[in-house]
C-alpha positions as a Markdown table, in Angstrom:
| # | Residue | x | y | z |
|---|---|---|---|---|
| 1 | Unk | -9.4 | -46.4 | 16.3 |
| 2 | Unk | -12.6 | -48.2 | 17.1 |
| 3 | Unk | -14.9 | -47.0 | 19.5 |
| 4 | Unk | -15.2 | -47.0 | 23.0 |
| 5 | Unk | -18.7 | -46.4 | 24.0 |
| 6 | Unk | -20.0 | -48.9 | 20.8 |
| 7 | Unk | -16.8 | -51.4 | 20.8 |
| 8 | Unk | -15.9 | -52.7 | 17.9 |
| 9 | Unk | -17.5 | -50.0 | 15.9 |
| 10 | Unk | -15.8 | -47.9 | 13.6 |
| 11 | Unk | -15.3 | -44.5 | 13.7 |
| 12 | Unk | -17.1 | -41.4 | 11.8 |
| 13 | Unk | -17.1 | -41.8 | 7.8 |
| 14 | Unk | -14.5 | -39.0 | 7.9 |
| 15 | Unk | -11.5 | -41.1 | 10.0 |
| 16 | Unk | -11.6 | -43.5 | 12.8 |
| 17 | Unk | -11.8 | -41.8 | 16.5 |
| 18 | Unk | -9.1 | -40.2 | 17.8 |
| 19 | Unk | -6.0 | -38.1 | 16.9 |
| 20 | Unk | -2.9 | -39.4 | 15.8 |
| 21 | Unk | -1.2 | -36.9 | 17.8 |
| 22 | Unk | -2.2 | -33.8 | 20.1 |
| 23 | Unk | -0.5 | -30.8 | 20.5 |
| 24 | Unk | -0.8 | -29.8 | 24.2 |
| 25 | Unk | 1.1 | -26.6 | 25.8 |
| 26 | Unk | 3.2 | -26.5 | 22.4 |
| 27 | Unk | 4.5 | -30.3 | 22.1 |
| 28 | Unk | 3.0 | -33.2 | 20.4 |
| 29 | Unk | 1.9 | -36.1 | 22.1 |
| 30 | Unk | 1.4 | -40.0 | 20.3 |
| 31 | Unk | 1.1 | -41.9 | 23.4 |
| 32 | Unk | -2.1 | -44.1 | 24.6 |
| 33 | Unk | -3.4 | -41.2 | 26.6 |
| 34 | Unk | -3.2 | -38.6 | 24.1 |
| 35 | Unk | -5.3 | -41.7 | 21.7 |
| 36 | Unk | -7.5 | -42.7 | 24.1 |
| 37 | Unk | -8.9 | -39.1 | 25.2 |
| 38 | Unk | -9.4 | -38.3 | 21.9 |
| 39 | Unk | -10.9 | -41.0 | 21.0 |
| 40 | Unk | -13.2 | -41.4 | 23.5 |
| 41 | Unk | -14.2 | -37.3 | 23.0 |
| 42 | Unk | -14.6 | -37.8 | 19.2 |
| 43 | Unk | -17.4 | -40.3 | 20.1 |
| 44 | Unk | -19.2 | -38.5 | 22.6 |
| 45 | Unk | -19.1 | -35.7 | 20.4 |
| 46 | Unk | -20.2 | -37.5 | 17.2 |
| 47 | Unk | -22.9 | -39.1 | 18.8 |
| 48 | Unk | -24.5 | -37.0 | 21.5 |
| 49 | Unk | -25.5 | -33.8 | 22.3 |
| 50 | Unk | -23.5 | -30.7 | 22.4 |
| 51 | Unk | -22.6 | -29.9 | 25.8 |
| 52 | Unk | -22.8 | -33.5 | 27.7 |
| 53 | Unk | -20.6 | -34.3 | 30.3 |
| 54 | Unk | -18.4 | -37.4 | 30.6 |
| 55 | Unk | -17.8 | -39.4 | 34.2 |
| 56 | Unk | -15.1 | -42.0 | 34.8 |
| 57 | Unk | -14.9 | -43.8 | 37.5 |
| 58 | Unk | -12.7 | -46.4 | 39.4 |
| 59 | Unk | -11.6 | -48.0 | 42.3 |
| 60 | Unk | -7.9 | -47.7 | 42.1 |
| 61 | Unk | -4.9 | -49.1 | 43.9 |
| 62 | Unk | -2.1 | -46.4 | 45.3 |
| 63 | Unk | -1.2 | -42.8 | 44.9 |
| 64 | Unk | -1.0 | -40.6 | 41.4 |
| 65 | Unk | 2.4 | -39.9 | 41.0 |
| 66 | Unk | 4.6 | -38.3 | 38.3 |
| 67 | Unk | 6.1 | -41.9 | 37.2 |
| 68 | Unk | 2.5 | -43.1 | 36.1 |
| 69 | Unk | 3.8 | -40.6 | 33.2 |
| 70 | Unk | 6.6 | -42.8 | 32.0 |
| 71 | Unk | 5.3 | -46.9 | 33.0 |
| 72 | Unk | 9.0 | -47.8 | 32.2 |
| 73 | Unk | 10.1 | -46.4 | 35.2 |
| 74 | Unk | 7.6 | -47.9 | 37.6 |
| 75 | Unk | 8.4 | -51.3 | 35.6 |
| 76 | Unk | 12.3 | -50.8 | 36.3 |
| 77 | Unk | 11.7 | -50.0 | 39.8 |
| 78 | Unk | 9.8 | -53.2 | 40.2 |
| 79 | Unk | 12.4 | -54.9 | 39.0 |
| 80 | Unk | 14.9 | -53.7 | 41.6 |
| 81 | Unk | 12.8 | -54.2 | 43.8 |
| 82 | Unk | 12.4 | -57.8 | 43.1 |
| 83 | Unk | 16.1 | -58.1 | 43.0 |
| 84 | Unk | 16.4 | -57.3 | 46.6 |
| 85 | Unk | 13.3 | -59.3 | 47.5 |
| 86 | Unk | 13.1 | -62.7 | 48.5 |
| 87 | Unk | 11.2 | -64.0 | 45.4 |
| 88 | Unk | 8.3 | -66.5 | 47.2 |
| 89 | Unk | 8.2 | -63.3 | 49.8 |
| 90 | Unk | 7.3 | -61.6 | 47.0 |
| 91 | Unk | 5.0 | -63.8 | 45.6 |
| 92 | Unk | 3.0 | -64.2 | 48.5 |
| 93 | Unk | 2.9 | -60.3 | 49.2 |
| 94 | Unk | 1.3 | -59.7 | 45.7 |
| 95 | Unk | -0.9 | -62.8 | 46.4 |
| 96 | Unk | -2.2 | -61.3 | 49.7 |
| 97 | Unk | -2.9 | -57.9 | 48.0 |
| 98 | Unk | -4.9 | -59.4 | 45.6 |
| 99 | Unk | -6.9 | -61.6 | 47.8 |
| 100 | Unk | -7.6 | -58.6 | 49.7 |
| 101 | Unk | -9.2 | -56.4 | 46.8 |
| 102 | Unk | -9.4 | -58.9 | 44.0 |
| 103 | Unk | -8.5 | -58.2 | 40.2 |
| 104 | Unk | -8.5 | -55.2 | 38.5 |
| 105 | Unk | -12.0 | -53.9 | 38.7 |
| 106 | Unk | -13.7 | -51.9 | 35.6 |
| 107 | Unk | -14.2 | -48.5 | 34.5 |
| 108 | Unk | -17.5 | -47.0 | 34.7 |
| 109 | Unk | -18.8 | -44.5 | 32.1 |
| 110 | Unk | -21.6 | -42.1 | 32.9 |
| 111 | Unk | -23.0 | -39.5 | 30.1 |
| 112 | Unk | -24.8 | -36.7 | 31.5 |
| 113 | Unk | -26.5 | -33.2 | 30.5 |
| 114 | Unk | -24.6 | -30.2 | 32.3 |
| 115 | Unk | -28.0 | -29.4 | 33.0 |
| 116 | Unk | -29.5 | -32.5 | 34.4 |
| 117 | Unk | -28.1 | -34.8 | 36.5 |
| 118 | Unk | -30.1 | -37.8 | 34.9 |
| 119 | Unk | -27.5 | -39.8 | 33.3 |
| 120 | Unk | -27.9 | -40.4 | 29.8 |
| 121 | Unk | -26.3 | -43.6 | 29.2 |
| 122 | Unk | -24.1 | -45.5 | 31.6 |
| 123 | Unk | -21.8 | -48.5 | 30.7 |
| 124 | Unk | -18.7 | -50.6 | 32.0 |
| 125 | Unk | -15.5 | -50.0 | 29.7 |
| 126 | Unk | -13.8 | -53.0 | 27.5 |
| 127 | Unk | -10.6 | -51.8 | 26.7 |
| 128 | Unk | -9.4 | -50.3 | 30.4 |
| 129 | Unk | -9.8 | -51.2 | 33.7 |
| 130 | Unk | -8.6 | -49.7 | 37.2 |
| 131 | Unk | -4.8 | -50.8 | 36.6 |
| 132 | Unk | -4.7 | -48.5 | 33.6 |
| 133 | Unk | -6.9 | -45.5 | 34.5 |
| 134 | Unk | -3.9 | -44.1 | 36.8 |
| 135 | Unk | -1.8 | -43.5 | 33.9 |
| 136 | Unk | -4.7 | -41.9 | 31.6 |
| 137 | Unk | -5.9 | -39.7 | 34.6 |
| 138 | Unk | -1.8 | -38.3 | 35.5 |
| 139 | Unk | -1.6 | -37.1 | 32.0 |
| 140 | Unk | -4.8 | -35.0 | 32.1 |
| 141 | Unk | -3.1 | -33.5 | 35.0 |
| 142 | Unk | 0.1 | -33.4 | 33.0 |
| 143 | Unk | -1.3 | -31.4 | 30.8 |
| 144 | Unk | -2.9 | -28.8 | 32.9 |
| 145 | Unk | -0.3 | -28.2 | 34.7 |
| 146 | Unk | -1.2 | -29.3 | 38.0 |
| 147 | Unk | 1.8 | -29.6 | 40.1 |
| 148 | Unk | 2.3 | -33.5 | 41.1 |
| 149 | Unk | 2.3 | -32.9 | 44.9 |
| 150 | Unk | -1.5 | -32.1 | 44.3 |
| 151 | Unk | -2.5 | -35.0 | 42.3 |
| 152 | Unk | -4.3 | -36.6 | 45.2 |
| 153 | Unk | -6.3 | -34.5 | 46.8 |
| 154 | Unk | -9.8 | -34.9 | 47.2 |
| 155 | Unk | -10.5 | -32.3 | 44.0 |
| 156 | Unk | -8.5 | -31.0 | 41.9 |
| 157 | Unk | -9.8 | -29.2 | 38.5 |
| 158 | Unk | -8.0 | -28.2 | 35.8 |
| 159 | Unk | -8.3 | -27.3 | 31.9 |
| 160 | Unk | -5.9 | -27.3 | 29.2 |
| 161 | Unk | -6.2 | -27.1 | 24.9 |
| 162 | Unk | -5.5 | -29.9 | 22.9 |
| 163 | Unk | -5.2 | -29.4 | 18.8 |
| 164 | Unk | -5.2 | -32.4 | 16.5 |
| 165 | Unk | -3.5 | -30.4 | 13.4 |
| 166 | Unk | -3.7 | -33.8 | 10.7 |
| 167 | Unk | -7.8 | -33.4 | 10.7 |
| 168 | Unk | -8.0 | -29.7 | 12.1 |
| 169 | Unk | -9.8 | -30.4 | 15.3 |
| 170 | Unk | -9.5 | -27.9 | 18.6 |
| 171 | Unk | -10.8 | -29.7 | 22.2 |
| 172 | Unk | -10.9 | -27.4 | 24.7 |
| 173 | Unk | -11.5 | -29.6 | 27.9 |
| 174 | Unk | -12.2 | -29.0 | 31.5 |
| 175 | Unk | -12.3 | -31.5 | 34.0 |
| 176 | Unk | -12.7 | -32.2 | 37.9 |
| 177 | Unk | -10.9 | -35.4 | 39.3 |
| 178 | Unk | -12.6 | -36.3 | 42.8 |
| 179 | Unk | -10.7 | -38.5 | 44.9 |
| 180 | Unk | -12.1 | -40.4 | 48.2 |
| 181 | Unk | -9.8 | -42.9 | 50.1 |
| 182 | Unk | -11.5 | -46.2 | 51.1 |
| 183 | Unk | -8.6 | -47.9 | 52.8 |
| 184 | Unk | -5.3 | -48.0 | 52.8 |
| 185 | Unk | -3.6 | -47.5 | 49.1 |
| 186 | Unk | -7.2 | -48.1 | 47.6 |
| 187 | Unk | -8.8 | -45.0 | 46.2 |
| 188 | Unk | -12.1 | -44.2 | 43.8 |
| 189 | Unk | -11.5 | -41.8 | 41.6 |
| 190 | Unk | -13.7 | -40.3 | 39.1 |
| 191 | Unk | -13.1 | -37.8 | 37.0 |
| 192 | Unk | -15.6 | -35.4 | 35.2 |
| 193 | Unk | -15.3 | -33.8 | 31.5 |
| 194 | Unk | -16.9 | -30.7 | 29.8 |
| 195 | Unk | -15.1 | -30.1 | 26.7 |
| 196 | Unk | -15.6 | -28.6 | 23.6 |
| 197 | Unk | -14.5 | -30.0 | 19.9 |
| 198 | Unk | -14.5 | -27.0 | 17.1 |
| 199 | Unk | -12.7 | -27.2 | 13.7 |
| 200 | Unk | -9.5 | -25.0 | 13.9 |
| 201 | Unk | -10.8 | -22.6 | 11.5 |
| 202 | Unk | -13.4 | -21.6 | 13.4 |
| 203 | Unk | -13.9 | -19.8 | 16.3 |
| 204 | Unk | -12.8 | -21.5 | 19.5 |
């Protein structure tokens, strides 16, 4: 996978960033989340100091909820719902929401020392925006087993291991996701990493 942070730009000489699959709490996971974290965590870890932290942030329409885990289901929902709907009334609902917050606003990544809050580089995000960070930010809480009926609260941390056993990595990542409400069903979130990246012969 190309990178993030340098788009466009492959990855190491060893492989392109990211895993083809993570084991997490004993089952493997190939979905966009499971790509995208790593990706973005081989990069940060190929090309900046050990020990850096990594902030992204959004403004984000609605609640996290456990169907952000499975888009299907949020896509079949829709479409019931639209069954029952009167279709223009529909129209002009979803043309008044965005006329009232506008489209899909960006991702901002901030790199910082654990030990200085001086950001080290700071960039806007091509390949998400706030429509997709909802369903990257429920599965870090997926995976650390943070019940659902918690996922919006105003902090929530959590940790978890992820293992990429095709090029023998280990992450062991901790993360805080802050959440602050600024108007109804609009939300910024920003979540903070500190992980680790080892090979899994080695010490963890």
């Amino acid at each position: 996978m190309a990178g993030l942070i340098n788009s466009g730009k492959d990855g190491a000489a060893s492989g392109a960033y990211g895993a083809k699959a993570l084991h997490i709490n004993g089952f493997p996971y190939e979905n966009t989340a499971a790509k995208f974290w790593s990706c973005l965590l081989d990069e940060v870890a190929d090309g900046y100091p050990a020990g850096i932290l990594v902030s992204l942030a959004a403004t984000c329409g609605g609640k996290l909820v456990a169907d952000l885990l499975v888009p299907e289901m949020i896509l079949q929902r829709d479409m019931r719902k639209l069954e029952t709907e009167d279709a223009q009334g529909a129209i002009d609902d979803a043309m008044g929401v965005l006329e009232l917050i506008g489209p899909p606003t960006g991702v901002r990544l901030r790199l910082m020392m654990a030990d200085d809050p001086v950001t080290v580089r700071e960039i806007d995000l091509k390949d998400i925006d706030a429509e997709i960070m909802p369903f990257l930010l429920s599965w870090l809480l997926e995976w650390a087993r943070v019940p659902d009926s918690l996922w919006n609260r105003k902090a929530i941390p959590g940790k978890f291991q992820a293992e990429d056993r095709q090029r023998q990595y280990v992450y062991n990542i901790g993360f805080e996701l802050r959440t602050r409400l600024l108007s109804e069903e609009l939300y910024q979130r920003e979540v903070i990493i500190r992980f680790e990246r080892s090979k899994a012969h080695e010490p963890v």
